[in-house]
N, C-alpha and C positions, 0 to 999 in steps of 0.2 A: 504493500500500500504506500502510496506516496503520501509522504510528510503535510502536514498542513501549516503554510508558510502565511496563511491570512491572519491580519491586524485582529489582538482583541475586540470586539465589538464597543468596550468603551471608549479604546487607545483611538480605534480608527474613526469616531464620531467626533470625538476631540481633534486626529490631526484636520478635519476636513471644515472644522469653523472656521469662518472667515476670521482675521486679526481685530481685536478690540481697539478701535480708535480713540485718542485723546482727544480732548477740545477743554484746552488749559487757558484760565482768562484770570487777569490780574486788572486792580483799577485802584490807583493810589494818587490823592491831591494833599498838596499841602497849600494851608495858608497862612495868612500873617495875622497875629493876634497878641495883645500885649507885648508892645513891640518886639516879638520874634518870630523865625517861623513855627508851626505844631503842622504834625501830620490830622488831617480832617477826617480823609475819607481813606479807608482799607476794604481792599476785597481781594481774596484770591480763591481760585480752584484749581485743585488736581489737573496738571500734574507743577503748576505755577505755585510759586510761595514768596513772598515778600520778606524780605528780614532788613531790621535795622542795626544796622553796627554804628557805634559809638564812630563819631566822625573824630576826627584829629584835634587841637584844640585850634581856637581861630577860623575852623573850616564850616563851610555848609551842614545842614543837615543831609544823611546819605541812605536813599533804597535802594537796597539790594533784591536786583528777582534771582530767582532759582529754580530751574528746571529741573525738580528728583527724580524725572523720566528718566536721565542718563543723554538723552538725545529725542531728535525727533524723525518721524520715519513716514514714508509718503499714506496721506490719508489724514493727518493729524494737522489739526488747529491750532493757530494760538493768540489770542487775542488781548490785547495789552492797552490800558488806557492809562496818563500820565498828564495829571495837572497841577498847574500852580495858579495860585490867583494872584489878585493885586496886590503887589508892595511885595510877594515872597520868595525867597530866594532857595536852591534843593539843586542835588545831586543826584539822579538816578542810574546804575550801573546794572550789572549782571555777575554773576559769581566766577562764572569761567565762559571758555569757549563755547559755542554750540555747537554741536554734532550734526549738522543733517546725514541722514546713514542713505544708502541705498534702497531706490525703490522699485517697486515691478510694474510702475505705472501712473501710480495716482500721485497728487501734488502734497509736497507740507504747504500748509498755508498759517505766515503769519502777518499776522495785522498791529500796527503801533498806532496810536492816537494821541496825540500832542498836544497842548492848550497851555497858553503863559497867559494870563492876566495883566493888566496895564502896570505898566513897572516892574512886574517881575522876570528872572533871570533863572531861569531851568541848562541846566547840562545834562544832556542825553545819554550817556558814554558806553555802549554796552560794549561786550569784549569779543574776538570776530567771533563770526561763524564759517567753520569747517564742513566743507561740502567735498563728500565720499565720492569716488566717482558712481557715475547711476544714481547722483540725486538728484533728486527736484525741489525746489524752492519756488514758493511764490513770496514775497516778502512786500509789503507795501505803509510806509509811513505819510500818515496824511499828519499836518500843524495847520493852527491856529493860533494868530500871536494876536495883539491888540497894537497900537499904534507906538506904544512909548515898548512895548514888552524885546525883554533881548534873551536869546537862545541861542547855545550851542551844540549840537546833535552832531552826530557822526556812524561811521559803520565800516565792517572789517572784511572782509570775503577772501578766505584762504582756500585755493583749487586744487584739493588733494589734502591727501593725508603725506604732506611730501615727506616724515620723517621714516615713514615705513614703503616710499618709494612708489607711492600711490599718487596719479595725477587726477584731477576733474576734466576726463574727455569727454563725457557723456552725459546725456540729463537735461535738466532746466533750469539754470537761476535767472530769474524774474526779480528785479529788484527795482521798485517806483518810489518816486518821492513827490506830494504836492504838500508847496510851503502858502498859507494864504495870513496876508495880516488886511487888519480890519475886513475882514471876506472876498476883499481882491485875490487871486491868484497871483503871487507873484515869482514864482520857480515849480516848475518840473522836470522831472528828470527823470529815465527809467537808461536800466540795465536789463538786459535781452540776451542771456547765451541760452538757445535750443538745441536741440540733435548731437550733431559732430559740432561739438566744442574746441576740441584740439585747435583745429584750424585757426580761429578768432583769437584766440591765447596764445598762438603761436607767431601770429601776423604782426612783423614789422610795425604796420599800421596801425595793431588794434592792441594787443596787449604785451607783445615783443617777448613771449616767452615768461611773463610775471606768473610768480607761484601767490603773489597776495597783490589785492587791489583796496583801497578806503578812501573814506570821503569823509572830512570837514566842514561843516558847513557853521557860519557865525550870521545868527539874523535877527538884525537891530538896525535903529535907526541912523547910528552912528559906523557903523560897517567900513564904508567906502574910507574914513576917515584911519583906518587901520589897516588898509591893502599893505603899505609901503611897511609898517614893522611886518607883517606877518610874513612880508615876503623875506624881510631880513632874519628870522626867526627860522625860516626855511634854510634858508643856506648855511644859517649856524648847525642844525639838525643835523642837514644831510650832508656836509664836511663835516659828523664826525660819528657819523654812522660808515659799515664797510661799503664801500663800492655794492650797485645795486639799486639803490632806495632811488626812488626820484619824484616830484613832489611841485607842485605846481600850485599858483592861486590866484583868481580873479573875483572880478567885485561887480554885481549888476544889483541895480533896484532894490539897496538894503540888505543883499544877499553876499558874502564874503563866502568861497567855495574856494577848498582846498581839496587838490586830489593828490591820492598816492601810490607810487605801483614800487614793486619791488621781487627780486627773484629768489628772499630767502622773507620765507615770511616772519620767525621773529625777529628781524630786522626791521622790517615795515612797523611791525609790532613795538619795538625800541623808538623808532623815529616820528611815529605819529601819537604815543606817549608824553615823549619830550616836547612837540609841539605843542600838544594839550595844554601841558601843564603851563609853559612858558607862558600861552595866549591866556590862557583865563586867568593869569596876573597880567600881563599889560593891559587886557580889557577890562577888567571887572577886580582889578585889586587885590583878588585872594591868593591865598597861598602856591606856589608855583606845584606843586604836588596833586599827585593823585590816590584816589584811594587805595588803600591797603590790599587791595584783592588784584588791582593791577602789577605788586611786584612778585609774584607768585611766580 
């Protein structure tokens, strides 16, 4: 008689469930009250967590989100909302990188939501996100500033797991930006790599071979008035980072946009730190550092 080589009846009902999808949602505002800022409003959900660590002394209040999924994998949600009101000043970060893992088809989709209130001063800073090759990303950050309101946001996109000799040939990263103050529109942006990526990452033209790519963006009313250090802050950066990094910045409608490519990504990772830090003291006075989860 021949062996019987068929699945438990339980094992094989189990492998044949479709994957349990996330839809992780975070929403945290601070405002200003007795002349300082207080956290207002908390919310999160699985697989999203919000933590606050003791800022530095002298420094902003600082939210930390945290992903205890480990990563995120196509099919999964995450939606994230980030507000300051009038007169308050916040720090919002992430704990580490983000994993996008490989997928067999479906999209990660994540969503950020932006809002400063009149006078107030929010920094974006989350830490990159690592995209496996065969992943998909849709990612899109929509802001709303008010007319005196000043922000600094940014974002990391490292193509591969290049330490383990892994590139991002394949897949979809989808990555949009609309910035609107007082409900004008005044910056959009989107990034597009679909299909055979290789090619676009490899192109002279387009990414010249860069293992990391990020953006800066500083949006206030006073912008334009800051083109000329940040471009000096730039070249302090990247003379003394290694060969590689290269880093660019222009200035339209309030919008100060700094871009970064680079062919080892924690270099990129070092040079657009040291940028950070430097710009949000010559803009805004505070302490040239970053938070604690950044020297990890």
């Amino acid at each position: 008689m021949a062996p019987d080589t068929s699945l438990p009846a339980a094992l094989s009902s189990r492998t044949e469930q479709p994957r349990l999808k996330i839809h992780g949602a975070a929403r945290v505002r601070f405002e200003h009250r007795a002349g300082t800022t207080r956290l207002a409003t908390l919310y999160h959900h699985d697989p999203l967590r919000v933590l606050f660590p003791n800022p530095r002394v002298g420094d902003l209040p600082v939210a930390t989100l945290v992903t205890t999924s480990g990563g995120l994998v196509g099919g999964d949600r995450v939606d994230v909302s980030i507000e300051v009101g009038p007169g308050a000043s916040a720090l919002v970060t992430t704990q580490a990188a983000e994993k996008i893992y490989r997928s067999t088809g479906a999209d990660v989709h994540v969503s950020t939501g932006v809002a400063v209130g009149a006078g107030g001063w929010l920094e974006w800073l989350p830490q990159e996100a690592i995209l496996f090759d065969g992943a998909r990303l849709r990612r899109a950050t929509t802001v709303h500033l008010e007319a005196s309101s000043r922000l600094m946001a940014g974002e990391l996109l490292v193509f591969g797991r290049i330490a383990s000799g892994e590139r991002f040939t394949r897949g979809l990263a989808r990555d949009s930006w609309e910035v609107r103050r007082d409900s004008r529109l005044v910056w959009a942006d989107a990034l597009h790599l679909d299909g055979d990526v290789r090619s676009a990452l490899d192109h002279p033209a387009c990414f010249g071979g860069a293992a990391a790519y990020g953006t800066i963006l500083y949006a206030a009313p006073d912008a334009a008035r800051h083109l000329d250090a940040a471009r000096r802050l730039i070249d302090t950066v990247v003379s003394g980072a290694p060969p590689g990094v290269l880093a660019a910045a222009t200035c339209l409608d309030g919008m100060l946009v700094i871009r970064w490519l680079g062919d080892r990504a924690h270099h990129v990772r070092r040079a657009y730190a040291g940028f950070w830090a430097g710009f949000r003291a010559h803009a805004a006075g505070l302490p040239a550092r970053l938070p604690r989860l950044w020297d990890v």
